[in-house]
C-alpha positions, 0 to 999 in steps of 0.5 A: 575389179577383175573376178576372172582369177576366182572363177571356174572355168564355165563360170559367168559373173551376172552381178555385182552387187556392194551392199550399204554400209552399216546396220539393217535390222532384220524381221526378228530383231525388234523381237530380240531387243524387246527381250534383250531391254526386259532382260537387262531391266530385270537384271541390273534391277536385282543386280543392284539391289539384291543380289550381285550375281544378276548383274554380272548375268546382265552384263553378259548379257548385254555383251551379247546383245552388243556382240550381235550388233557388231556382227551386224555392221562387220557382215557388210563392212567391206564385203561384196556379193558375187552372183554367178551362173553357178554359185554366189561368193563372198568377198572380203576385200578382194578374198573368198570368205563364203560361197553357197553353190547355186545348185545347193541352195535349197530354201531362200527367204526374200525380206524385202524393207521398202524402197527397193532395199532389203536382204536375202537368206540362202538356206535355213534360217536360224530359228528366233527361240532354240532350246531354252531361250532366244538364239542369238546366232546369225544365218550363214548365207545372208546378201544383208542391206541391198540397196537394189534388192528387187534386181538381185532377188529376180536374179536368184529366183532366175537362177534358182529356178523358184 
């Protein structure tokens, strides 16, 4: 596919990289499952013997947890990852959906799962308990199941100069 309509000028596409359909867990996912299962136990437990409230709490709950799930496998459904000389861009077939200029990426985490596959997180990453309880909110910036992930990661810290 031609990319030349989306980039500046000065800009050179480095790699092209289209991730692996479906859902890779990352770091502190099994920490959120565990809390979601105890959860919903706790819940439906009260919600069907006690009291009703508890298993509306709980099927909000689960909402959430299959919510999360969804976002997941929708994060790499279609999309693609444009590294450039200036910026990395995320594309959703053939638009912009986010990009993250190479200049403004302050903080990267590199989780590499074995098997030259893993993800990469540009910029902060959401931290695992906010306020009162467990955040279930995604990072932003995420390059999510890589199949050639130990190429992309030199190629950021090429790039990024870390």
């Amino acid at each position: 596919m031609n990319f030349k309509s989306i980039l500046n000028t000065d800009e050179n596409i480095e790699l092209e990289v289209v991730p692996k359909k479906g859902i890779m867990l990352h770091a502190n996912d099994l920490f959120k499952i565990i809390f979601g299962i105890f959860f919903l136990t706790i819940a439906f437990g009260i919600g069907f013997t006690k009291h009703f409230g508890f298993l509306i709490l709980g099927i909000v709950g689960f909402g959430y947890m299959l919510n999360a799930i969804y976002i997941r496998y929708n994060n790499t459904n279609g999309i693609k990852y444009l590294i450039s000389n200036k910026r990395v861009i995320f594309l959703k077939n053939g638009d912009i959906i986010k990009q993250k200029k190479i200049e403004d990426i302050k903080e990267v985490t590199y989780e590499n799962s074995g098997n030259d596959t893993g993800y990469i997180i540009l910029g902060e990453i959401e931290p695992l308990i906010a306020g009162r309880g467990i955040s279930f909110s995604e990072d932003k910036y995420v390059l999510d199941n890589l199949t050639n992930y130990k190429e992309v990661s030199e190629l950021l810290k090429k790039l990024i100069g870390k």
